[in-house]
N, C-alpha and C positions, 0 to 999 in steps of 0.2 A: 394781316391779310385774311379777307372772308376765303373759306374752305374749297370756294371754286376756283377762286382765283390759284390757290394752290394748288390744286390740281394742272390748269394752264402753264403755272410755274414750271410743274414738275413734267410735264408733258415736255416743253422746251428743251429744259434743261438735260433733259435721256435724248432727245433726236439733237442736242449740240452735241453730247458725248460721240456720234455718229456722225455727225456732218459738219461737225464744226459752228462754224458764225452766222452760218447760213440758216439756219434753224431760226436764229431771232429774227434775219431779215425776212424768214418767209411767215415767222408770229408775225410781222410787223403788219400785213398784209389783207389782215384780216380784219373784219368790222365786228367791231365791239370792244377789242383788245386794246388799251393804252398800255404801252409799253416802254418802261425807260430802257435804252439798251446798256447805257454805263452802268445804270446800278444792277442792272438783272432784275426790276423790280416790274411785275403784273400786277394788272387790274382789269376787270370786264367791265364794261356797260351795255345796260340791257340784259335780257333775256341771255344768263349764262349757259344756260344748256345749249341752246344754237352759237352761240359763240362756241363754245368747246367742239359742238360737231363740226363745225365750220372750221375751227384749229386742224382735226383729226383729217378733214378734207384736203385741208392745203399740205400737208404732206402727204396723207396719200395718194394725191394727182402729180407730186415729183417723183416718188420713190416709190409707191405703190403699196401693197396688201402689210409686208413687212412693214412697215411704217406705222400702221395700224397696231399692230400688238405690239409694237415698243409702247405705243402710248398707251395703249389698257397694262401693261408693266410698270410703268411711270407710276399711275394712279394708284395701282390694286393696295398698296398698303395706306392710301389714304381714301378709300371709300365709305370702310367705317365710322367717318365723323360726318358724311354729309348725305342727308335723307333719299333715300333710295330715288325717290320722284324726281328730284333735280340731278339724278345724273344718268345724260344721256347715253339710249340704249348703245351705240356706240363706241361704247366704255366698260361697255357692261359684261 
């Protein structure tokens, strides 16, 4: 899995600890995101950075501002391996 796609991974998988199943079906929702929901398995296409804000978006318009820094928590120990430019300010 390319480094963004784990980040998306890892984003999900902290707002299912929170919300349950629900979390996939709202990744699901999003354009760019192929998502298998049996295996837990991401992939982006296209332009990941707007995918990723776009992720950040559709939970923050159900659950709000909180929603938000779970997913900059999600990420922050995997920010390290992927070039500052490709991740969006967002996350940052």
């Amino acid at each position: 899995m390319n480094p963004l796609a784990q980040l998306a991974d890892h984003i999900i998988k902290e707002q299912e600890l929170i919300i349950g199943p629900v979390a996939w079906e709202e990744a699901e929702k999003v354009t760019g995101l192929r998502i298998n929901v049996q295996s837990h398995e991401v992939d982006i296409e296209g332009d990941a950075r707007d995918v990723l804000e776009r992720l950040v978006a559709q939970y923050e318009q159900l659950f709000g501002k909180a929603s938000r820094e779970v997913c900059r928590d999600a990420v922050r120990p995997l920010l390290a391996q992927v070039p500052e430019a490709d991740v969006p300010a967002v996350l940052k």
